[in-house]
C-alpha positions in Angstrom: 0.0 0.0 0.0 1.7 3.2 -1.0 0.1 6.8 0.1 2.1 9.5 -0.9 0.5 13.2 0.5 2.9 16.0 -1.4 2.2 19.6 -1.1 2.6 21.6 -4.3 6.5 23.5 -4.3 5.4 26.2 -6.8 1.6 27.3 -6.9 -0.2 28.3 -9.5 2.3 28.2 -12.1 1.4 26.0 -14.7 -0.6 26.0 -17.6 -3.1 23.4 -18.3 -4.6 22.4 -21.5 -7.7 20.4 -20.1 -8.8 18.7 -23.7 -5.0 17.9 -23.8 -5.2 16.4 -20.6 -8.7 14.5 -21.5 -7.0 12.8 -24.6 -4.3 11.7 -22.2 -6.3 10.4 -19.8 -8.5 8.6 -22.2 -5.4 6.8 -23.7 -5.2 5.4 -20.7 -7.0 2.1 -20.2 -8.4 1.4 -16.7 -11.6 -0.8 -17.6 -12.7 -2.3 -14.3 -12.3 -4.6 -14.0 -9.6 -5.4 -14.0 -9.6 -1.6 -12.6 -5.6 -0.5 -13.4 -6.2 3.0 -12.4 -2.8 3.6 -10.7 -1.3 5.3 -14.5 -4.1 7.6 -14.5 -3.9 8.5 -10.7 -0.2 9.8 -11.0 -0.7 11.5 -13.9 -3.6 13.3 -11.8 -1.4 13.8 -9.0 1.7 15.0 -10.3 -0.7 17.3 -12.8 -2.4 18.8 -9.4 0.6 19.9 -7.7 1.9 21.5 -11.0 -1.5 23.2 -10.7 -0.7 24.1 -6.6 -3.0 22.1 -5.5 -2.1 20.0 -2.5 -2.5 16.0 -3.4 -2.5 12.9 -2.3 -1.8 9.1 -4.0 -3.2 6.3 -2.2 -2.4 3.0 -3.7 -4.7 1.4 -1.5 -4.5 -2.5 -3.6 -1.7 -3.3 -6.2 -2.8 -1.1 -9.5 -6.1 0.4 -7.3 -5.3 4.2 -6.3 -7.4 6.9 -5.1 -6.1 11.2 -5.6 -7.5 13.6 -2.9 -6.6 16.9 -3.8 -7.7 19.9 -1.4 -7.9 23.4 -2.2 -7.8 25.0 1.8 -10.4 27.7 2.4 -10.4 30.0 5.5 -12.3 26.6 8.2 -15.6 28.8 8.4 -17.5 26.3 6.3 -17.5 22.9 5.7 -16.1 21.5 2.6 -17.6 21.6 -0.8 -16.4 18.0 -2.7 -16.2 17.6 -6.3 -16.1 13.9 -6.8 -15.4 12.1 -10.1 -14.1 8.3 -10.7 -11.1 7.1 -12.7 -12.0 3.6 -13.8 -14.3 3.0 -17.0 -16.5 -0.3 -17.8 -15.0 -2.5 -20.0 -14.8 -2.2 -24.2 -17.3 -4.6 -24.7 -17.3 -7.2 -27.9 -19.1 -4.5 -30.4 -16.9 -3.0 -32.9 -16.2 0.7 -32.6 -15.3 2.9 -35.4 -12.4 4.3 -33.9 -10.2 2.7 -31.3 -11.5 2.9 -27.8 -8.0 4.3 -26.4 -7.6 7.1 -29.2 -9.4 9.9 -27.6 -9.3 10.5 -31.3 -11.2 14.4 -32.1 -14.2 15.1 -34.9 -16.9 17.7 -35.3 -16.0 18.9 -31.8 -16.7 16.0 -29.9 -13.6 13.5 -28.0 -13.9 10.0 -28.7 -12.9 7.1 -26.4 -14.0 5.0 -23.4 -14.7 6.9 -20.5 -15.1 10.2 -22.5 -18.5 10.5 -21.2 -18.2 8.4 -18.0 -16.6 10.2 -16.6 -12.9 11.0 -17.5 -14.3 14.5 -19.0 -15.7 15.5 -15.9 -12.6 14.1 -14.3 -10.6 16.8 -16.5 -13.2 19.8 -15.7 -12.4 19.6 -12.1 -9.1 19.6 -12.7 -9.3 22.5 -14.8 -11.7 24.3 -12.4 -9.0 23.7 -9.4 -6.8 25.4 -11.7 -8.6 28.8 -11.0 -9.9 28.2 -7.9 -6.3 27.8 -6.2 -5.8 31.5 -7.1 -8.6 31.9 -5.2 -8.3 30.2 -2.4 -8.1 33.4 -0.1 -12.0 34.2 -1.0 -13.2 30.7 0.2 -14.7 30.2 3.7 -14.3 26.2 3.7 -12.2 23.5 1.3 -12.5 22.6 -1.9 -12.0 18.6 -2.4 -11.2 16.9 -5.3 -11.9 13.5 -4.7 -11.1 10.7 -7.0 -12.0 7.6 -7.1 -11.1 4.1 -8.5 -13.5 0.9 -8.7 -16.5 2.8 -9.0 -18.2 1.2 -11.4 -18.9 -1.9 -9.5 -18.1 -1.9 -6.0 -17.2 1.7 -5.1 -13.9 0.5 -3.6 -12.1 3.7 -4.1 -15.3 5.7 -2.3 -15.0 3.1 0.7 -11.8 3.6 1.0 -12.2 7.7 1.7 -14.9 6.6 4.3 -12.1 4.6 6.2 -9.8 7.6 5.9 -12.5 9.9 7.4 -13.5 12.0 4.9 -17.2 11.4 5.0 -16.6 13.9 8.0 -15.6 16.4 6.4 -18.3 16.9 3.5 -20.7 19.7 3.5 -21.7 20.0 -0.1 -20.9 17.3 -2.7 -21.1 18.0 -6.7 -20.9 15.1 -8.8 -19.5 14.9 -12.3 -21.4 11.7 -13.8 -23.0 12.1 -17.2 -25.7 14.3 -17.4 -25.1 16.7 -20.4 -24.5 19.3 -18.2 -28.5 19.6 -17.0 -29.6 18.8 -13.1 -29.3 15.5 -11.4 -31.2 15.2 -8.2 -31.8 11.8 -7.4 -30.2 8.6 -7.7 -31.8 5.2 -7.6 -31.0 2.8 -5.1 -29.0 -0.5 -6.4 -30.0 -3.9 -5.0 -27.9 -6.9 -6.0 -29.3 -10.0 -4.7 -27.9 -14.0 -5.6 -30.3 -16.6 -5.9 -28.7 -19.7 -5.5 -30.0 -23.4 -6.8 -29.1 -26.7 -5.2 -29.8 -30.1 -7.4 -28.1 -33.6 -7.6 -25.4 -34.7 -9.5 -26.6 -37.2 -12.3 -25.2 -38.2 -15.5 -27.0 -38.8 -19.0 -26.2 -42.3 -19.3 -27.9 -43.2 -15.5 -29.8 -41.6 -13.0 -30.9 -38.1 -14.2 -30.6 -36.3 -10.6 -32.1 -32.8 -10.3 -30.6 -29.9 -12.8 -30.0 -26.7 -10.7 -30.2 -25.3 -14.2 -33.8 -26.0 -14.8 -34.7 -24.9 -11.1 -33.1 -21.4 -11.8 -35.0 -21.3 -15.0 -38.2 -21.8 -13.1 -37.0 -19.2 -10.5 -36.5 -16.3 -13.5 -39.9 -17.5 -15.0 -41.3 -16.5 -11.9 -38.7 -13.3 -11.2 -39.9 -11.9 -14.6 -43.4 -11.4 -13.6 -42.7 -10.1 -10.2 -44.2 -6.3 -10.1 -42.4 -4.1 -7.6 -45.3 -2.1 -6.2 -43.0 1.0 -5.3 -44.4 4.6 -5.3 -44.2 6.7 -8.0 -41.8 9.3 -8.6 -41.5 12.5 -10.4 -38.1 12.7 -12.0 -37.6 8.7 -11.9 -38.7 5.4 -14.5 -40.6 3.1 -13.0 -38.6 0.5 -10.8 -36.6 -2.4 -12.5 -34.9 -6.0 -12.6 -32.1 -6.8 -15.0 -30.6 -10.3 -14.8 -26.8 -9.7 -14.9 -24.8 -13.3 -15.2 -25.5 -17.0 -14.1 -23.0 -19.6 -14.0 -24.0 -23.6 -13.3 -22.8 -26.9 -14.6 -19.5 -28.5 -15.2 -19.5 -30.7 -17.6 -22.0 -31.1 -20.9 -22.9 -35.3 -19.6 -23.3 -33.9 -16.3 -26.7 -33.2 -14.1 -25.3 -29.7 -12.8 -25.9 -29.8 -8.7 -25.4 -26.2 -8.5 -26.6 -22.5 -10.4 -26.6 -19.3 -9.8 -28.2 -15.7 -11.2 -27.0 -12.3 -10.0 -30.0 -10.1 -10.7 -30.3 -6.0 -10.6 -32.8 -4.3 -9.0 -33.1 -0.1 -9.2 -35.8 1.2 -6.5 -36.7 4.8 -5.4 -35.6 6.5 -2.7 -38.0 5.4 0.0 -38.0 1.7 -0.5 -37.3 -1.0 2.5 -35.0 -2.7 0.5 -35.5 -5.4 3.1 -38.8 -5.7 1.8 -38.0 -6.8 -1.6 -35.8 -9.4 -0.9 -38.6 -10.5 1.1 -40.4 -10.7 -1.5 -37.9 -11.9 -4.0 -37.3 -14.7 -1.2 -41.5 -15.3 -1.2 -41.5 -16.3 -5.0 -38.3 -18.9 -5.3 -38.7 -22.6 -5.3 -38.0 -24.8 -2.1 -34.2 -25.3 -3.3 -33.1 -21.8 -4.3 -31.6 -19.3 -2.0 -31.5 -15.8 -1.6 -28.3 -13.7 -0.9 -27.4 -9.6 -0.9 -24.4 -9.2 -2.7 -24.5 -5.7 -2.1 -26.8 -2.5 -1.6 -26.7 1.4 -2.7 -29.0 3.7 -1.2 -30.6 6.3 -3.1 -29.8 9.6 -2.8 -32.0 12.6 -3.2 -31.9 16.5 -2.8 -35.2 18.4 -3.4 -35.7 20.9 -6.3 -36.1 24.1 -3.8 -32.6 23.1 -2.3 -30.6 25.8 -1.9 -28.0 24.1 -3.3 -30.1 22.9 -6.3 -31.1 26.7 -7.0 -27.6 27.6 -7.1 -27.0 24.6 -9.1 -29.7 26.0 -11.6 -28.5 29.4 -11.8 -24.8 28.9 -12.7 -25.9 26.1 -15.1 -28.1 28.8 -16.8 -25.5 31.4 -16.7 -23.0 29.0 -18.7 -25.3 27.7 -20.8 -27.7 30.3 -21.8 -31.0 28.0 -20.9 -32.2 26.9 -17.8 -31.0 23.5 -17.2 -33.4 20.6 -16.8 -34.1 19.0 -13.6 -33.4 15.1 -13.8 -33.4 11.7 -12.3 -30.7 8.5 -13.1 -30.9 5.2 -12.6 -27.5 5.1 -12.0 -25.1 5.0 -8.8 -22.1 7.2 -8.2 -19.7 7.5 -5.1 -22.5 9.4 -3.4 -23.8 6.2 -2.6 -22.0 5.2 0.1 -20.0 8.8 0.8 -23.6 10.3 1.3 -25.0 7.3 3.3 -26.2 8.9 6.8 -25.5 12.8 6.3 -28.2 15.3 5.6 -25.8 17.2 3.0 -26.9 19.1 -0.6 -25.7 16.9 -3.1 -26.4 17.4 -6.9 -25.1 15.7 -10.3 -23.7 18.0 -13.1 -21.1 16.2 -15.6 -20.3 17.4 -19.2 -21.5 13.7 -20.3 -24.1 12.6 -22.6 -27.0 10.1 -20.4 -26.8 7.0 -22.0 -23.7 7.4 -23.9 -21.9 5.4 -21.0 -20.9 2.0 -21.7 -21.3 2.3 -25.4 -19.2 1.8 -28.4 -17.7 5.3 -29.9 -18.0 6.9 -26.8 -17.9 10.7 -26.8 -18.0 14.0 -25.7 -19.0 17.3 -26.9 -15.8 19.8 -26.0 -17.9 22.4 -25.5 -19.4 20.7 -22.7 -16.0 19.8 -21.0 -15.1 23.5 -21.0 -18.7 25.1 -19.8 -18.1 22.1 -17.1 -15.0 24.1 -15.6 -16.7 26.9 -15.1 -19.6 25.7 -13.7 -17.6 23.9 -11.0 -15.9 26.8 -10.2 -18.5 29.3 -9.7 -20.4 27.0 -7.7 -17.4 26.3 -5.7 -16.9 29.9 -5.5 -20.5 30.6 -4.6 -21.8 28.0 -2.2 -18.2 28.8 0.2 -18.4 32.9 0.0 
């Protein structure tokens, strides 16, 4: 485990080309998994202390870092957190156009995994801490730039913060995940359950034995036509299940004794979670098991926020139109770094929605650059 906490030797002094540095950091691959995000968190690093920006580089597993970089304020207030991850998902088997590692530039727009989720908005907060260092002297709490690897599974860089305390320090948190630079205000919660057959051995040739295989099938059959009866909601879709991987069977002659299905399930904020797995647990066959592999909590901040409003108005400032007001069904670090605090919390990243995980993943540079100085002002505004 390497953590390496440098303060900055010449402040300030540095220039920084941000779609430069996007095209670098896109080059990069760090597909989780297998993760791999260490290149891209020294680059980060070493780039904030050119910027004057005090860092730090926690390898915290081989090839698995996190980059805290702080901005310090007068201590009036607490600190405003600009939170963006470093891994992608993978490639995929789909052909692109271009190569995925390129970060290859056309009609404006920066192609490459993780262009839109969420290297760009990686980038903008670097290039916002650029100008908000010279500025440090107007702002009444810190600004933290906290990056992240393993998001986009198991939020093992976000965890790892929370062991090192800084879910104590947050007082505002801005997002960066895709959402073409309009309003995120709630998150879905993410339930991953396990559902687990047991059968008997058998081969073709004797005694057939009971295929886990076919009991699983039964158990979808019957997990497809579950209805979750959740509450409605203004800025979500309804509530879903997505069946993500099974795995069963050894051998092609052999009865398989054992399958299992990891499942998906996005709920409202609201929702005893408890309650579903419940009811998951009330539809599955006598020999099929049900297991949490993990759960997010929604997160949600409410359109009056103060927070939100000021949100809104740099958004509109920036952008010339009032941005809109939005809903995801994905997770971010907030997840887990938000878990238990009454904080304002709000999503704005220069990413298209549903661009993530596809093949010829872009940007729009425009978008990265409006993104820099929307972080700032808001930085600027919410610690005055």
């Amino acid at each position: 485990m390497d953590t390496s906490i440098v303060k900055p030797a010449d402040a300030g002094h540095s220039s920084f080309n941000p779609i430069e540095f996007l095209q670098k950091v896109v080059s990069i691959d760090s597909c989780d998994p297998p993760g791999g995000e260490l290149e891209i968190a020294r680059l980060v690093h070493e780039q904030l202390l050119m910027l004057g920006v005090e860092s730090e580089l926690d390898e915290f597993l081989p090839g698995r870092a996190n980059v805290l970089g702080r901005i310090r304020g007068s201590g009036e207030k607490s600190a405003f957190v600009l939170s963006s991850h470093m891994d992608t998902v993978p490639v995929g088997t789909v052909s692109w156009k271009r190569p995925p590692f390129s970060g290859e530039i056309e009609d404006g727009r920066l192609y490459g995994r993780g262009a839109t989720d969420m290297k760009s908005a990686l980038v903008s907060m670097i290039g916002a801490a650029n100008s908000l260092v010279k500025k440090a002297h107007l702002l009444k709490g810190d600004v933290i730039l906290a990056f992240t690897a393993g998001e986009s599974a198991n939020l093992l860089g976000a965890r790892r913060f929370i062991e090192q305390g800084l879910k104590n320090e947050i007082g505002a948190f801005l997002c960066g995940e895709p959402s073409g630079l309009d309003l995120i205000i709630v998150e879905k919660a993410a339930l991953w359950l396990r559902a687990t057959a047991t059968g008997r051995l058998g081969h073709v040739s004797g005694a057939a034995g009971i295929n886990a295989i076919d009991v699983i099938h039964e158990f979808l059959g019957r997990l497809k036509g579950v209805e979750l009866d959740c509450p409605p909601h203004p800025l979500l879709d309804e509530p879903t299940i997505r069946v993500g991987r099974i795995e069963g069977g050894s051998a092609v002659n052999l009865t398989p004794d054992h399958c299992i299905v990891d499942f998906d399930i996005r709920l409202p904020p609201g929702v005893d979670h408890l309650q579903i797995v419940k009811l998951v647990e009330g539809i599955a066959p006598e020999n099929v098991t049900i297991s949490i592999l993990d759960f997010k909590p929604a997160i949600e901040s409410l359109p009056d926020d103060d927070f939100v409003q000021l949100c809104s108005e740099v958004c509109t400032r920036h952008r010339s139109v009032t941005p809109a007001i939005r809903g995801v069904s994905y997770y971010s670090d907030g997840t887990v770094l938000l878990e238990g605090l009454s904080v304002p919390f709000a999503i704005i990243g220069p990413g298209d929605l549903g661009l993530s995980g596809q093949p010829d993943e872009s940007v729009a540079i425009d978008n990265v650059l409006k993104a820099i100085s929307i972080y700032e002002d808001v930085a600027v505004a919410w610690l005055s």
